[in-house]
N, C-alpha and C positions, 0 to 999 in steps of 0.2 A: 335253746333257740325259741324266740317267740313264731306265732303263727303268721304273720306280717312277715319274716324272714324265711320261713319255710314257702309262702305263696310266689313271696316274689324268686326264689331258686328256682322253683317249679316254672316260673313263669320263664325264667331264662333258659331253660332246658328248653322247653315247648319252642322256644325263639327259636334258637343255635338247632334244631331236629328242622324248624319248616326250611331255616338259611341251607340246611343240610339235604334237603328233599331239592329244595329247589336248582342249587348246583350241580346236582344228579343228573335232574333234566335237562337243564342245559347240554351236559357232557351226552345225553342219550341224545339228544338231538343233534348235534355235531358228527355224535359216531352215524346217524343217520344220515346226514347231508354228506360226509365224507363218501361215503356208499353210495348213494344217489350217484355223487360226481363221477365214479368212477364206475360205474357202469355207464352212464351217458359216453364219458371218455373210448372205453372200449365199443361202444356202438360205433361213435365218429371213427374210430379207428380202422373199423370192416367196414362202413358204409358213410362215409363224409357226405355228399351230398345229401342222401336221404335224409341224414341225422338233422344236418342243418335245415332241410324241409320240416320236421314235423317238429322243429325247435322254434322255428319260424310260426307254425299253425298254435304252436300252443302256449304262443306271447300274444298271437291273436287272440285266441281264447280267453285265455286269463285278461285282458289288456279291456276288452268290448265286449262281456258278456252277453249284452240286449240287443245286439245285432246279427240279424242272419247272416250266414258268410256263404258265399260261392266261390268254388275254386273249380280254373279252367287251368286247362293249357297252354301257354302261351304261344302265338303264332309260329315265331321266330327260333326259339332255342328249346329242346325239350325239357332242359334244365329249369327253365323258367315258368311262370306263371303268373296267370293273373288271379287277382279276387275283387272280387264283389262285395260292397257292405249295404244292407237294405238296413233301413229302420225300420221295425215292424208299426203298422198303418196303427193309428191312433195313439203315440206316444207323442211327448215334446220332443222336438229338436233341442236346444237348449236347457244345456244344464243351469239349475238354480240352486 
């Protein structure tokens, strides 16, 4: 075997191991997100409303980082609520 064929086997090795690591993670992060799901599931399960409350606050979250948020009570149903979005004083308005 010249050195030209030995480099380049090596070099498909090294390919077909990162192709091999990296379908790993995929599958660890799946078995993750399945886990995830199912525990949120079992929360909704003992506690629906709640669940959908703090599912609700943490799309807020995630959705408007750079906005303060206030949450009240709503007048009317205890189920409900209001929020609040402030911009904090000296940012743009508008996104560019």
């Amino acid at each position: 075997m010249h050195a030209a064929e030995v480099e380049i086997g090596s070099v498909g090795r090294h390919r077909g191991r990162a192709v091999a690591d990296a379908a790993h993670r995929r599958v660890l992060r799946a078995q993750g997100d399945a886990a995830s799901f199912v525990l949120k599931l079992n929360a909704y399960r003992r506690a629906p409303e709640l669940t959908q409350f703090r599912l609700q606050i943490e799309t807020v979250e995630t959705t408007l980082p750079g906005l303060q948020k206030f949450i009240t009570p709503a007048a009317g149903d205890i189920k409900d609520f209001d929020m609040w979005l402030l911009q904090p004083a000296g940012t743009n308005r508008s996104a560019k």
